[in-house]
Every structure is written in C-alpha cells, then in structure tokens.
C-alpha positions in Angstrom: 95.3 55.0 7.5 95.6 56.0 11.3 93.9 59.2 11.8 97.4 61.3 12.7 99.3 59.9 9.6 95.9 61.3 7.7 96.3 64.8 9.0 100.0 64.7 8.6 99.0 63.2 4.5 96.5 66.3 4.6 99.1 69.2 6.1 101.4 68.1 3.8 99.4 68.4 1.0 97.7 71.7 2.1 101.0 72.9 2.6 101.6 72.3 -1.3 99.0 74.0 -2.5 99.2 77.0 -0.2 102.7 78.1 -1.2 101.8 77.7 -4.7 98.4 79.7 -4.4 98.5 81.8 -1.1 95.6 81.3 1.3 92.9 83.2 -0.8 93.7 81.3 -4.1 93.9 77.6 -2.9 90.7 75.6 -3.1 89.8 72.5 -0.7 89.1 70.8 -4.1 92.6 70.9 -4.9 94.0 70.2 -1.8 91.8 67.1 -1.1 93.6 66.1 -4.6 96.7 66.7 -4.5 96.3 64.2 -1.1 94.4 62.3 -2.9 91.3 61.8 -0.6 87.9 62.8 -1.2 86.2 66.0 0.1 84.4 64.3 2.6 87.6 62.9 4.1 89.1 66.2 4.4 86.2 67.4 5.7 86.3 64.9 8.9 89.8 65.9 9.9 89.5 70.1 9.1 86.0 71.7 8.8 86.9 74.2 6.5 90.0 75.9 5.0 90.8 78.4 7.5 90.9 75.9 10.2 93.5 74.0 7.8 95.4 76.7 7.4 95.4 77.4 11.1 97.0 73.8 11.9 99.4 74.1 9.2 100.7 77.2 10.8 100.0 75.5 14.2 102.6 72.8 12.7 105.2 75.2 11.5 105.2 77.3 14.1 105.8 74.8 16.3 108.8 73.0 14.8 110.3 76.3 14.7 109.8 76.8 18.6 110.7 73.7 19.4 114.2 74.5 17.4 114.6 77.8 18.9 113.6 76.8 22.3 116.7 73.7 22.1 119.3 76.2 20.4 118.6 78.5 23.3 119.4 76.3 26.0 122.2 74.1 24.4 124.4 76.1 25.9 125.5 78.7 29.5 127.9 80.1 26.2 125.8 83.3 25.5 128.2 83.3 22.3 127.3 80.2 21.3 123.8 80.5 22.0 123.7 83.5 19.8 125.3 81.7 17.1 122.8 78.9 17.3 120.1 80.7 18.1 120.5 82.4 14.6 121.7 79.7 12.9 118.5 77.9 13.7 116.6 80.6 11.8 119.0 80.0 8.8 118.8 75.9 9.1 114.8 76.3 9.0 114.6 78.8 5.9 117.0 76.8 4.3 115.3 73.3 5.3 112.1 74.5 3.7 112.0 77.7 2.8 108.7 77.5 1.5 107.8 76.9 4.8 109.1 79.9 6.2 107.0 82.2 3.4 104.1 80.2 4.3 104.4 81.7 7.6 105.7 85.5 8.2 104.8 86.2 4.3 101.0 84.8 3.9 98.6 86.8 3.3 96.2 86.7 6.4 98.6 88.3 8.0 95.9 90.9 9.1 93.5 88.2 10.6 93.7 88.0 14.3 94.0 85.0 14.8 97.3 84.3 12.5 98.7 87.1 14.0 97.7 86.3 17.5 99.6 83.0 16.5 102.6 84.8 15.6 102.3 87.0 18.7 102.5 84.1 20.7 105.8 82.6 18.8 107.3 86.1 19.1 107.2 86.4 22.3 107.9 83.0 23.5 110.9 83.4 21.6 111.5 86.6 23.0 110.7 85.8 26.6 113.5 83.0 26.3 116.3 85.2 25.5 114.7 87.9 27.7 115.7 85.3 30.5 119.0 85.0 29.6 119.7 88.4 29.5 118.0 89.0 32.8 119.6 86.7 34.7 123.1 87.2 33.2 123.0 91.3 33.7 121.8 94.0 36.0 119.4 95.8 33.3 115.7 96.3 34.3 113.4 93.9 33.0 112.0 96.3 30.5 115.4 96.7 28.7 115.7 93.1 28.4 112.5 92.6 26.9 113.4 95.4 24.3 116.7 93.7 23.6 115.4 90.0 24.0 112.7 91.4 20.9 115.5 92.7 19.4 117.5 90.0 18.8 115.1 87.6 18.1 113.3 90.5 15.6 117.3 90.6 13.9 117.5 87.4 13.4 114.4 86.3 11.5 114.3 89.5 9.2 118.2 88.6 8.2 117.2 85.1 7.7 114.3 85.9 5.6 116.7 88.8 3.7 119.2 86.1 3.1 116.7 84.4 0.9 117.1 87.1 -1.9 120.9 86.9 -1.8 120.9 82.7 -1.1 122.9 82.1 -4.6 125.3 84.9 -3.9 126.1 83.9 0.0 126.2 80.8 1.5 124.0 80.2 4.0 127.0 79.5 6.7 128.6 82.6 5.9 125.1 84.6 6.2 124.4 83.1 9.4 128.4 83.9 10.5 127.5 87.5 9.8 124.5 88.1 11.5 125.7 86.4 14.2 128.9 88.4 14.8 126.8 91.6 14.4 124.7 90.5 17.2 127.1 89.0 19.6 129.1 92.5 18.8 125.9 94.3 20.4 124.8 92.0 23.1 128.5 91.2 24.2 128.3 95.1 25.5 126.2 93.5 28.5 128.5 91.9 30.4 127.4 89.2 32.7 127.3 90.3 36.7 129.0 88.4 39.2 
C-alpha cells in the first residue's frame, strides 16, 4: 500500500478508537487492529501515540480551515459570508460529528501543544474575518480583532450546543438562527465608503 494511503488507513483507524476511548484510554494495540496492521507497521508511520494523535488533529483541523477559509471568501456579501461562515461550522459537526468532539472536547486539552494547535486554528480563523471587518469599517484594529474572535468564538460554541438539541432542530434552521443573530450584531458596522 503507498505510504500516504497507509497513514490515511492508520488516521482513520486512530480516529475510531479515539472517539470511542478518549486519548488516555486508547491503546496502539487496538488501533494497529482495528487497521489491521501490525505494531511495527504503525510504528514506521507514528512513533508513538501522541504524535498520532497530533496528526489526527493536524488532519481535522485542517479540513476545517480549509472550509472556513473558502466560506470566508466565497463571497464581497458580508451577509452571506456570515451565513456560510456558520454554516460551515454546522456542515462539519453534522458531517462527522465525532470529529468535531475529537477536537474542542478531548481530553489533552491542557497539553500545550494541542492547545497551541487550536490557538493557531482560532486565530487564523479569527484573523480572516478580522480582515473583513477591517477593511470594510473605520474601527481600530483592536476592535476588530475582538469582534473577528467574537464571531468566530459564536459560531463554533452554537454549533457544538446544537449537537444536544440536533433531534429537536434541524440543522438548517440552527444554522439560520445563529446566523441571523450574528449578522443582527455585525450588520451595526456599516461598511465605509
């Protein structure tokens, strides 16, 4: 098997077994069979399972910035780009939600290095719709920093929230919501001439 499909075999499977166990309860035992290699295999493609998990989240995250990133820039509309810049939180959760808990509810959390990971997501996420906001208004670049983290902050807690209500609203309508409440905040900023 080409090396890249083998570490795509070995994410995937990693991915299985961390959802079901959390980081601290999977074993590299289990995840070398549930992908159905040896040890020794796994072993040539991640030395050990932090560094497994770290390219798991490494994948994730970037999907999700690569998503964000395009739903950011489809569009000069800054109401549309609201709406599909929260609507791509929604489309991932719903996608694979698993995926999502995997990453903003795992439990390293607390180790620099996943956090430093999530840092860097936040605020490339941030910094995007910082730019937007700065070059569409007069505010300071502080303010739109606050506001850019703001948004972005809104959007993947309500995305996340939605989980727990998921068989009560529809994802569409949960998305339509959130994304009304922000454009009804944001839309306060006109753009300057």
């Amino acid at each position: 098997m080409p090396r890249e499909q083998r570490r795509a075999q070995l994410l995937d499977a990693a991915h299985q077994v961390f959802v079901v166990h959390g980081y601290h309860g999977a074993a590299m035992d289990e995840i070398a069979e549930t992908a159905r290699v040896s040890k020794p295999v796994l072993y040539q493609h991640f030395p050990g399972k932090r560094e497994l998990y770290l390219a798991l989240l490494d994948h994730h995250l970037g999907i999700l910035t690569d998503a964000m990133v395009t739903a950011l820039q489809s569009t000069v509309d800054n109401k549309e780009r609201v709406n599909a810049a929260i609507r791509t939180y929604f489309d991932f959760i719903a996608a694979d939600h698993q995926a999502y808990r995997l990453i903003f509810e795992s439990d390293l959390l607390n180790d620099p290095e996943v956090s430093d990971r999530f840092e860097t997501f936040n605020a490339r996420i941030a910094d995007e719709i910082t730019g937007v906001i700065s070059g569409d208004t007069s505010l300071p670049h502080a303010q739109a920093v606050l506001l850019g983290r703001s948004l972005s902050g809104m959007a993947q807690v309500a995305a996340r929230s939605w989980l727990e209500v998921a068989d009560d609203v529809e994802q569409d309508v949960a998305s339509d919501l959130v994304s009304r409440l922000a454009w009804r905040g944001i839309s306060r900023f006109p753009k300057e001439s």
